[in-house]
C-alpha positions as CSV (number, residue, x, y, z in Angstrom):
1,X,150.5,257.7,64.0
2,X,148.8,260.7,62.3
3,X,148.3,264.1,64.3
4,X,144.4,263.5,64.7
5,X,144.7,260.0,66.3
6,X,146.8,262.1,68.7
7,X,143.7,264.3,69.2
8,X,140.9,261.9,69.3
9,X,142.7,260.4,72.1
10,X,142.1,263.3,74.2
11,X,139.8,262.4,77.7
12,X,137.7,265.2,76.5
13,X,136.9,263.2,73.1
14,X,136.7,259.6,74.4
15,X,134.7,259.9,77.8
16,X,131.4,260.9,76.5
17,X,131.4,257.8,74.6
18,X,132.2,255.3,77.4
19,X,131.3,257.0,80.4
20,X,129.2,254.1,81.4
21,X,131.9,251.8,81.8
22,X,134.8,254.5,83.3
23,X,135.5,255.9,86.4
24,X,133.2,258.9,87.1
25,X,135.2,262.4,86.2
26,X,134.7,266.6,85.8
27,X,136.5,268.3,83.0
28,X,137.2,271.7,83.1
29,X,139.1,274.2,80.7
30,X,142.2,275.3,81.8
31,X,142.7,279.2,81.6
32,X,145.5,280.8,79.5
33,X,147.3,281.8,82.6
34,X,147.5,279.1,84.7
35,X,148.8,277.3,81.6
36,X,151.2,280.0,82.1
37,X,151.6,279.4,84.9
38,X,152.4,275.6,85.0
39,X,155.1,276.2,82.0
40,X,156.9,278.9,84.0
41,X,160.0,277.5,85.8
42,X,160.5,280.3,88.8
43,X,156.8,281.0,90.1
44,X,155.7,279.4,93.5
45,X,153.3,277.1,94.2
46,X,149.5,278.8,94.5
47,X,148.8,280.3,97.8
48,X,146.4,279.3,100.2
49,X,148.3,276.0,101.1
50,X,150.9,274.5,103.6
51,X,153.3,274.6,100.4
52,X,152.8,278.4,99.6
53,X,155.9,279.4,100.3
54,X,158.1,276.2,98.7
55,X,159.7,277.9,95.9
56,X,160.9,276.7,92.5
57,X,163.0,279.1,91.6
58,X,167.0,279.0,91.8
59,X,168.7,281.0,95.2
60,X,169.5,284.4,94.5
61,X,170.5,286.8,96.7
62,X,169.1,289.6,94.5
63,X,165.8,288.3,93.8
64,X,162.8,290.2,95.8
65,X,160.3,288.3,97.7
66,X,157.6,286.9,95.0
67,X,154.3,286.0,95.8
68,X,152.3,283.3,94.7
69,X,149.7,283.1,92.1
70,X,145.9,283.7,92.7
71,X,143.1,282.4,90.6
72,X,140.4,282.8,92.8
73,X,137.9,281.7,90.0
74,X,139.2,278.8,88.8
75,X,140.3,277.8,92.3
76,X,136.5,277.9,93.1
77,X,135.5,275.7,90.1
78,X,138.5,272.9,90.9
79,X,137.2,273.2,94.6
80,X,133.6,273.0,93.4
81,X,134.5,269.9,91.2
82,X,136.3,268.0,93.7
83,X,133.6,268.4,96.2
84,X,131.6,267.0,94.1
85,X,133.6,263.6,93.2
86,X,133.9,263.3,97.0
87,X,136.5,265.2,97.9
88,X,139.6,263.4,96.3
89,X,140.6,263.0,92.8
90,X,143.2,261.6,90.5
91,X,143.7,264.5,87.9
92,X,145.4,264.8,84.7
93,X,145.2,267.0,81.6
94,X,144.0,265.8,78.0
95,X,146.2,263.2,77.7
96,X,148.5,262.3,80.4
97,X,148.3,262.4,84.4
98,X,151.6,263.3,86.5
99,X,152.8,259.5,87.1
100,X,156.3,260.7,86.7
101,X,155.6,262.9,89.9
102,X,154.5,261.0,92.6
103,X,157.4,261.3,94.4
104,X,157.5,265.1,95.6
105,X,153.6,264.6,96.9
106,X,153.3,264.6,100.3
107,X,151.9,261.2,100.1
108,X,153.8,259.8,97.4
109,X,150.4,259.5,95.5
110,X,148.6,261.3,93.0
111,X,146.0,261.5,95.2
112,X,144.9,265.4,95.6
113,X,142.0,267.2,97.8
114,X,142.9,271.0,96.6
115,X,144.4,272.9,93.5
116,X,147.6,272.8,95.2
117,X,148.2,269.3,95.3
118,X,147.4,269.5,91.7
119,X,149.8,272.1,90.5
120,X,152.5,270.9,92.8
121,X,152.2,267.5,90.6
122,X,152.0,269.3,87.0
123,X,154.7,271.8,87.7
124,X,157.1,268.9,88.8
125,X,155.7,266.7,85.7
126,X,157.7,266.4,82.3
127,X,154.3,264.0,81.1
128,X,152.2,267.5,81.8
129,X,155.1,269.4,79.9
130,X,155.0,267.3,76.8
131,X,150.9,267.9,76.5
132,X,151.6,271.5,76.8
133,X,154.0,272.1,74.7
134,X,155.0,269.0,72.1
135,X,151.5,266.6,72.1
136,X,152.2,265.9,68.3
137,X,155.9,265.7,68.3
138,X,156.7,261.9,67.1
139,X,153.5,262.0,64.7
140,X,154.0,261.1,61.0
141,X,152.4,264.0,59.5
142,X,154.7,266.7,60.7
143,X,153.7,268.6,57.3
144,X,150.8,269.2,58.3
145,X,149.7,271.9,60.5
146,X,149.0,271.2,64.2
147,X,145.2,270.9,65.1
148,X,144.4,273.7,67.9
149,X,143.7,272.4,71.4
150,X,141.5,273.6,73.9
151,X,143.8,272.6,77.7
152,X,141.5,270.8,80.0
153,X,142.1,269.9,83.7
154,X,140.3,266.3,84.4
155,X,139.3,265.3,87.9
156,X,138.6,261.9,88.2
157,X,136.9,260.3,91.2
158,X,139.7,258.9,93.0
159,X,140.0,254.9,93.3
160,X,141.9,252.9,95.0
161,X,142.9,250.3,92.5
162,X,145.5,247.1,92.6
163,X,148.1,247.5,90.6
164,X,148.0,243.6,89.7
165,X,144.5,244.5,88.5
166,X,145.6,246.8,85.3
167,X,146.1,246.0,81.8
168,X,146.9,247.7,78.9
169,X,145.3,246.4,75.8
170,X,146.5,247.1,71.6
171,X,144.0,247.4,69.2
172,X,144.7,247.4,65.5
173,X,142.6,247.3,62.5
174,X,140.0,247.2,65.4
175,X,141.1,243.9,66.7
176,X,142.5,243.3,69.6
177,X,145.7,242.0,69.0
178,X,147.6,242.3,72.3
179,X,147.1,242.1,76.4
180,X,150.0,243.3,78.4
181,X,150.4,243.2,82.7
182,X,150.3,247.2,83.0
183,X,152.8,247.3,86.1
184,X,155.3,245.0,84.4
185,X,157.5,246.2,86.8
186,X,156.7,243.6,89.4
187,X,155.6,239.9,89.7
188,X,152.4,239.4,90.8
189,X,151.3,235.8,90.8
190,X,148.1,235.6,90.5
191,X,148.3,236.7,86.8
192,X,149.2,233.5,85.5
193,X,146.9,231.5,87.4
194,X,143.9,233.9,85.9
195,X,145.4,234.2,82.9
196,X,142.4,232.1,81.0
197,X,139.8,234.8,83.1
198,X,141.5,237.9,82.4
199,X,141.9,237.4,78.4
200,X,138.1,236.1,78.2
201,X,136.8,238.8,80.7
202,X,139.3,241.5,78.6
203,X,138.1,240.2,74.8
204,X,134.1,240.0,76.4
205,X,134.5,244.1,77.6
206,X,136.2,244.9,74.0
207,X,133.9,242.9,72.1
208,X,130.3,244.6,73.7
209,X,132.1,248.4,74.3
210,X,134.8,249.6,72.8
211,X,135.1,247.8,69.5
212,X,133.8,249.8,66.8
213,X,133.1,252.8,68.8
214,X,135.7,254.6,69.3
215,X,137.1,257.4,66.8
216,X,140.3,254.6,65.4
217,X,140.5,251.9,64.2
218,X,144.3,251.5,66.2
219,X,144.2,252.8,69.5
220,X,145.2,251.5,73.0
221,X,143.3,251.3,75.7
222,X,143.8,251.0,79.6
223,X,141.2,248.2,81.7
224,X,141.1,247.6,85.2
225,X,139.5,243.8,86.3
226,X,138.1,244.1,89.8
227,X,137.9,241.7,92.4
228,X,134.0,241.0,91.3
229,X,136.0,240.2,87.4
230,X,134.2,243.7,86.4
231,X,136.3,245.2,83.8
232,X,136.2,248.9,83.9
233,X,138.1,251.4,80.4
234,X,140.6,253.6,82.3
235,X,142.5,255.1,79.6
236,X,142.6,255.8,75.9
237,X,145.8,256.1,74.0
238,X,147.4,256.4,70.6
239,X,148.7,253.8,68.7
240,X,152.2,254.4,68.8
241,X,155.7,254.7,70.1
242,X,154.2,258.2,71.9
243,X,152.9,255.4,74.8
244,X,154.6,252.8,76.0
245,X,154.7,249.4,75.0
246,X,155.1,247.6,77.9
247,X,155.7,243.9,77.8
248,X,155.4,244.0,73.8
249,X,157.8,246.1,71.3
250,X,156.7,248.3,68.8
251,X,158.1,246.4,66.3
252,X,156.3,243.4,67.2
253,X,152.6,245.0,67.2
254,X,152.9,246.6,64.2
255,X,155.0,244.3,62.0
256,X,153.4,241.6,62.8
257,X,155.6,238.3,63.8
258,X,154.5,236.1,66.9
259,X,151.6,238.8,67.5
260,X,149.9,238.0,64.2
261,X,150.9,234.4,64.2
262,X,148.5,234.4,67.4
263,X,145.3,236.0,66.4
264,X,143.9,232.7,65.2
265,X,143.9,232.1,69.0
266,X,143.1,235.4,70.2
267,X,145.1,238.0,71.3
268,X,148.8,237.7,72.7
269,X,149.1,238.3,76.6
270,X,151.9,238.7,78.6
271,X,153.0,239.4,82.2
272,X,156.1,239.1,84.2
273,X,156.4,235.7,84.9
274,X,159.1,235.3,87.9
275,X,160.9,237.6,90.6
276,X,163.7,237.0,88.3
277,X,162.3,239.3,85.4
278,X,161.0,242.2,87.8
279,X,162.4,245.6,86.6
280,X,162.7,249.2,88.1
281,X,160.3,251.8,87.4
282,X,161.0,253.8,84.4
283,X,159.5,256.5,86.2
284,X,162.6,256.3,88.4
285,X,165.0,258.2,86.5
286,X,162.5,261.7,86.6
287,X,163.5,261.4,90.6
288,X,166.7,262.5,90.5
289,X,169.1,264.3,87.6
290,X,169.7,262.0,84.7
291,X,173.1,262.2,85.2
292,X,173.2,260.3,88.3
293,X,170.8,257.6,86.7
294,X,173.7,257.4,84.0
295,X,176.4,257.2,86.7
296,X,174.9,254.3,88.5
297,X,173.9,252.3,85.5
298,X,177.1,252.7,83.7
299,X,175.5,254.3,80.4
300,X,177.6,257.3,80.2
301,X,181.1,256.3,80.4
302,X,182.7,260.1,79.8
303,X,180.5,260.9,82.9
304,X,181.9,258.5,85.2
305,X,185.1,259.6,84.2
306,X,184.5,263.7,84.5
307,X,183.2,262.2,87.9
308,X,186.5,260.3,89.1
309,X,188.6,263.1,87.8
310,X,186.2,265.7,90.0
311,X,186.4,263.4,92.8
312,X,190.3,262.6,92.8
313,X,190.7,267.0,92.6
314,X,188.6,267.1,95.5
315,X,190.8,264.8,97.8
316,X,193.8,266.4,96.1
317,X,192.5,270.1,97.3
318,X,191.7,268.3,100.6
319,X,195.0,267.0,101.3
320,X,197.0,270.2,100.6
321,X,194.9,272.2,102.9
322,X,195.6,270.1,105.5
323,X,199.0,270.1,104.9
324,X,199.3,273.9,104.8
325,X,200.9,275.3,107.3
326,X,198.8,276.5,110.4
């Protein structure tokens, strides 16, 4: 995966070209200092909202009373914008939204009516993080000097859409070799039963918009199939271990193996076929310290140990002080 894959993967670069067939979105540019802004650890959330004074920044009994940010103008503009796609929106920056996030939102949804819905999600986000600061970090090319990138905030016209509806789809040597269940995570059962009607409805959408259009010739892209079978692009994303793979391995989309075998037939699709096979949300472990993620799965063994030796000196401690003498 070279470095300008990585940038012609940017919303900014792909939506012009199939705006007819995505959801309907705003871009604007993101000024230096709320970039600032959203890579500085200790600042509160923007003013002017029930979560102005929720504060990021460790206790200290020495720190002075900080206030929160103000950008009036680009608050206007965000305001302006979301007015405009009907009052809520999905956002993201130039690559990735705040899925990892969702959980400190009020509603558990990236759902956001005002800029600080939006910055509560980014500043909690390590997927906004990595576009800020590390977009071309797994790229082959690391000799090579990193393009320059103009931030953008994208609004996107928020939908409600069924997770059983998404699929993400690989395209190499602009073919589509590969159809994977997006939410692998559960089972939904109607997948199977459609399968037939999903790949032809998938392969009929790639064949008369998206092949030979976009920017690659290997690139992934997101579709969501409505209840009418309308298949809508949601996403654009590089070809490579930088996005996730889903149902599929790396290995196996671009070595070749049962993925190749199968293009005689069209591409390879997958879903999760049973209960049985249903797996927690890898967004999971950016809800609580990774540590704890490692203690309950058993991955860190000298952790668990540091953590039955804290936990024995604790009972220890407690046991003296009760028998101390009164």
């Amino acid at each position: 995966m070279k470095k300008e894959q990585v940038v012609n993967c940017q919303f900014s670069v792909w939506y012009p070209i199939f705006k007819q067939h995505t959801i309907k979105s705003l871009i604007l540019p993101l000024p230096q200092n709320v970039i600032e802004y959203l890579l500085d650890d200790g600042t509160l959330v923007v003013s002017g909202s029930l979560m102005s004074t929720f504060t990021l920044r460790p206790y200290d009994e020495t720190t002075s009373t900080v206030t929160a940010p103000e950008f009036p103008e680009f608050t206007s503009k965000v305001l302006e914008a979301i007015n405009a796609l009907g009052g809520r929106v999905f956002p993201k920056l130039n690559w990735s939204a705040p899925r990892d996030a969702n959980w400190i939102a009020l509603n558990s949804s990236l759902q956001c009516d005002s800029l600080s819905d939006i910055f509560l999600l980014f500043k909690s986000s390590d997927f906004i993080t990595h576009d800020l600061t590390q977009p071309f970090l797994v790229c082959s090319d690391q000799d090579s000097p990193d393009p320059v990138v103009n931030y953008e905030l994208v609004l996107r016209k928020w939908s409600e859409l069924i997770p059983g509806g998404e699929f993400r789809c690989f395209v190499k040597e602009n073919k589509l070799i590969a159809i994977s269940q997006r939410d692998y995570t559960q089972h939904y059962q109607h997948l199977l039963k459609q399968e037939e009607h999903i790949l032809h409805a998938v392969q009929e959408f790639f064949s008369q918009h998206i092949q030979y259009k976009f920017l690659d010739e290997d690139f992934v892209f997101d579709v969501y199939r409505d209840s009418q079978g309308r298949v809508w692009l949601i996403d654009v994303n590089p070809f490579g271990e930088v996005t996730e793979s889903l149902l599929f391995s790396w290995e196996e989309l671009t070595s070749g193996g049962e993925v190749a075998q199968q293009q005689q037939d069209g591409p390879a699709f997958r879903c999760t076929t049973s209960e049985v096979t249903v797996q927690p949300s890898p967004c999971l472990s950016y809800r609580i310290p990774r540590d704890f993620v490692d203690l309950s799965s058993g991955e860190d063994a000298y952790k668990l140990i540091d953590f039955l030796k804290l936990k024995k000196s604790q009972q220890e401690d407690s046991e003296e002080e009760e028998n101390a003498p009164q």
